[in-house]
C-alpha positions in Angstrom: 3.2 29.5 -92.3 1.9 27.3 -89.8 0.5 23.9 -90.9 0.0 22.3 -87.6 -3.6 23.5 -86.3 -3.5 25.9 -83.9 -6.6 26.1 -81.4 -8.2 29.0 -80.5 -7.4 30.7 -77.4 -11.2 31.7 -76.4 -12.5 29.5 -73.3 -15.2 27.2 -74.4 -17.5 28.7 -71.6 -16.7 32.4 -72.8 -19.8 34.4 -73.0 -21.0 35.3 -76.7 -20.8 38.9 -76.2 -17.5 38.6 -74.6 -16.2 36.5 -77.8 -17.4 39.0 -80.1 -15.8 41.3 -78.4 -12.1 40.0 -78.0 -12.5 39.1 -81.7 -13.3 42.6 -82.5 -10.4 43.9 -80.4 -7.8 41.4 -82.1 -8.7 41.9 -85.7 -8.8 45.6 -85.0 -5.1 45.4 -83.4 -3.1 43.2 -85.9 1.0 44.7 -86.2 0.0 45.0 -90.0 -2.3 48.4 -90.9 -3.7 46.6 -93.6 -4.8 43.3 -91.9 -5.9 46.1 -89.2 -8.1 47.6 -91.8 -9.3 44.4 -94.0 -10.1 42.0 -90.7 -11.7 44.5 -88.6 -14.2 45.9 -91.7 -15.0 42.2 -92.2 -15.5 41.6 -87.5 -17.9 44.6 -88.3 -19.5 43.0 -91.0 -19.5 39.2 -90.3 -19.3 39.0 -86.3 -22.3 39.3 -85.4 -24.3 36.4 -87.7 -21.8 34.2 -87.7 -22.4 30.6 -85.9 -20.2 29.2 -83.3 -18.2 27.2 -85.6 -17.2 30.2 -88.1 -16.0 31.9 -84.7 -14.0 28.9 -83.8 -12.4 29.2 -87.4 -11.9 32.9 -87.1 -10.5 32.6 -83.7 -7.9 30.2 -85.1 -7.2 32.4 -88.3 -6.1 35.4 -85.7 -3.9 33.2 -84.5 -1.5 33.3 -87.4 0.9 35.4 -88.5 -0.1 38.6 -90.2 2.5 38.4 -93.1 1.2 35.1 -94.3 -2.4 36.2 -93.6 -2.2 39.5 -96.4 -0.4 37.1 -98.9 -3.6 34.5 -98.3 -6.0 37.1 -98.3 -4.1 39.4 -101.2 -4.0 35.9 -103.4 -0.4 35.7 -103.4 -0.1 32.3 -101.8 -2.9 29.8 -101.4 -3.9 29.8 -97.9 -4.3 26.0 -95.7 -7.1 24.3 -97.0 -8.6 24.6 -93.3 -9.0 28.8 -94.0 -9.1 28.5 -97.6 -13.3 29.5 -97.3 -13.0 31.8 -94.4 -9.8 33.4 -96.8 -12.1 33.8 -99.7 -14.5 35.5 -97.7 -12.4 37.9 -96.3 -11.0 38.7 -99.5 -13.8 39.0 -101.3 -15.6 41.3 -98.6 -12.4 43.4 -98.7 -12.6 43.6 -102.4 -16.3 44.6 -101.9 -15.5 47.8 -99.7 -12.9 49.4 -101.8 
């Protein structure tokens, strides 16, 4: 688990619709089938209304590794303070579409 922030990789000047999109593409294509499944139900559901700011946060999330990502969102270790909402969210919209 990485505590040392890790920035996003989008460009600052990246067109909206382009962001949405990469996000979509790398929550959709994680190594794990279940962070597959649980992050690209919540791209489809969150995405689009979310402010620049939760992207930024989201953008970072991606960034870490998938095994420590289930056990955040799965409860089984507390995720970094600095995810713990966006975590919660996940989880409970994943909890929500079962």
């Amino acid at each position: 688990m990485s505590e040392t922030p890790v920035e996003a990789p989008g460009a600052v000047d990246e067109p909206r619709a382009h962001r949405l999109k990469r996000l979509h593409m790398r929550a959709m294509r994680r190594g794990i089938k279940e962070m597959d499944i649980i992050l690209s139900r919540y791209a489809e559901a969150r995405l689009e209304a979310m402010e620049d700011s939760a992207l930024d946060g989201f953008d970072a999330l991606l960034c870490e590794n998938d095994q420590d990502l289930y056990q955040w969102v799965t409860g089984q270790t507390p995720p970094p303070a600095r995810f713990a909402p966006l975590v919660a969210d996940i989880a409970t919209q994943a909890s929500a579409a079962k």
